[in-house]
C-alpha positions in Angstrom: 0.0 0.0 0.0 1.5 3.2 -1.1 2.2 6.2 1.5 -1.2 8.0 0.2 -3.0 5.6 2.3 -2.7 5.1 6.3 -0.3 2.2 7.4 -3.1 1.1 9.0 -5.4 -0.4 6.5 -2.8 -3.0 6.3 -3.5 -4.7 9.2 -7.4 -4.2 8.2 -7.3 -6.2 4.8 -4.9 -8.8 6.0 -7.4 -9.7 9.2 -10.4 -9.4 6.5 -8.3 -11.2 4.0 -5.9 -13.4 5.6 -4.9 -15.2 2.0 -3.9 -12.0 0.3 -0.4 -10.1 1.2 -1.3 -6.7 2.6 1.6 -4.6 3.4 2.5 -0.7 4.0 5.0 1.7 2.7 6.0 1.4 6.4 5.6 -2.5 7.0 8.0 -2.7 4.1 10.7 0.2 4.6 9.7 2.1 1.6 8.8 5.5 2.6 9.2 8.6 0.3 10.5 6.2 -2.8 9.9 8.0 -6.5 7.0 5.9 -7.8 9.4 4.6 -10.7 11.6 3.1 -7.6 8.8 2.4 -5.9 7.2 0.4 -8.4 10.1 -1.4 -9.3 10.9 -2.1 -5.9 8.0 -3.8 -4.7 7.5 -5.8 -7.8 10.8 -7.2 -7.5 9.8 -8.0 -3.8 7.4 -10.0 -5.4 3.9 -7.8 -4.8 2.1 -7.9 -8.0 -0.1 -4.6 -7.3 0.1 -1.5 -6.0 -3.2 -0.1 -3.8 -2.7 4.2 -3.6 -4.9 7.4 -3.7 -2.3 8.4 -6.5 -4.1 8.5 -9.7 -1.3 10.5 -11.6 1.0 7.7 -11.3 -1.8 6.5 -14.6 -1.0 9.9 -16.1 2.9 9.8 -15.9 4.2 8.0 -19.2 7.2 6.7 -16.6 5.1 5.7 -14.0 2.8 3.8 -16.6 5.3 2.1 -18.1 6.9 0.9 -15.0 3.9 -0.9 -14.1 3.4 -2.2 -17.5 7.0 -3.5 -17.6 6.8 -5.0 -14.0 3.2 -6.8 -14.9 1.7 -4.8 -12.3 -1.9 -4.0 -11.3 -2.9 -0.5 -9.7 -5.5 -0.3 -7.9 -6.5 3.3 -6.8 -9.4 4.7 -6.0 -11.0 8.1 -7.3 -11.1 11.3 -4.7 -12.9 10.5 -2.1 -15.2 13.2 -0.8 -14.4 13.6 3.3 -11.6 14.2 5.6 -9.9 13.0 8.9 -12.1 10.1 10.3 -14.2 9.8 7.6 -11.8 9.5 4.9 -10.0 7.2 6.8 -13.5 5.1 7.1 -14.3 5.8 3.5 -11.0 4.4 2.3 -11.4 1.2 4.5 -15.0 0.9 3.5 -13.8 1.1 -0.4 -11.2 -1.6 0.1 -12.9 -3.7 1.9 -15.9 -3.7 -0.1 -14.3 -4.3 -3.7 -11.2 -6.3 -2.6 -12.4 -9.8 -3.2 -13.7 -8.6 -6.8 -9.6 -7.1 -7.3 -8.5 -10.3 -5.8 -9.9 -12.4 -8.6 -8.9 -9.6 -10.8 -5.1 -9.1 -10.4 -3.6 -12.1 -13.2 -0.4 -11.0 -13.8 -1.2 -8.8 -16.6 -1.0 -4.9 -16.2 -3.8 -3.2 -15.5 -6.1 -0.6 -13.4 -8.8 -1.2 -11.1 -10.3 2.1 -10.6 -12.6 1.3 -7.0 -15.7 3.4 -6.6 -16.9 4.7 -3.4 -20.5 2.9 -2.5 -22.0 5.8 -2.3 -21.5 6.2 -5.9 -23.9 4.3 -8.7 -21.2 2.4 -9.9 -20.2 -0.8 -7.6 -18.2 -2.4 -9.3 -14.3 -1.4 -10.2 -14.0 -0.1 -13.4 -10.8 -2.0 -15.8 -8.5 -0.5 -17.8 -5.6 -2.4 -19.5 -2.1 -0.8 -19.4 
C-alpha cells in the first residue's frame, strides 16, 4: 500500500483477507520512494499490485510504463469526498468492499482497477488495461 494511504489499513485487509499479502509503505521500509523506484521495488519483492490514492502515477508516461513492464496491477481509488475520520472510514469501507472482486482480478497482466466509493452508482471497479 503506497504512503497515500494510512499504514493502518494494512492490518485491516490482512485480518479481512488473511490469503492475500497486505503490506505498507512502512511494514515494508519504503517510505518517500519516486514511484518509478517504488514500483520497481515492490514488484521485484514479489507484490504484484500497488493499492494508492495516487491517480497521476496513470498519467505519468514513466510511471505507466513501469507498471506495465513490471506486470503490475494499480488499484486506486477516485477522490474520495471527506476528511480526517471519515476519509480514513471511506477508504477502508472502499477496500474492503471491492477487494475480493480485485482479488480475482489481479492475473499477472498490467492493468487498473479504478474502486468506486459505495455511495457512488457504480459498484463495481472499473478496468482498464495498461
Amino acid at each position: 500500500m503506497d504512503e497515500n494511504l494510512s499504514h493502518k489499513l494494512a492490518g485491516v485487509m490482512r485480518a479481512t483477507y488473511p490469503r492475500a499479502v497486505f503490506r505498507s509503505h512502512i511494514e515494508e521500509g519504503l517510505r518517500e520512494y519516486q514511484d518509478v523506484a517504488l514500483i520497481n521495488e515492490i514488484a521485484a519483492r514479489g507484490f504484484s499490485a500497488i493499492i494508492t490514492l495516487d491517480s497521476r502515477q496513470l498519467l505519468n508516461t514513466e510511471e505507466r510504463n513501469a507498471l506495465k513492464d513490471c506486470d503490475m496491477a494499480w488499484v486506486g481509488m477516485g477522490s474520495l469526498d471527506a476528511h480526517g475520520i471519515e476519509l480514513h472510514a471511506e477508504m477502508t469501507s472502499v477496500l474492503v468492499a471491492n477487494m475480493p472482486t480485485v482479488i480475482d482480478l489481479i492475473d499477472g497482466r498490467p492493468k487498473a482497477i479504478w474502486l468506486t466509493s459505495h455511495h457512488h452508482r457504480r459498484s463495481k471497479p472499473r478496468i482498464e488495461s495498461l
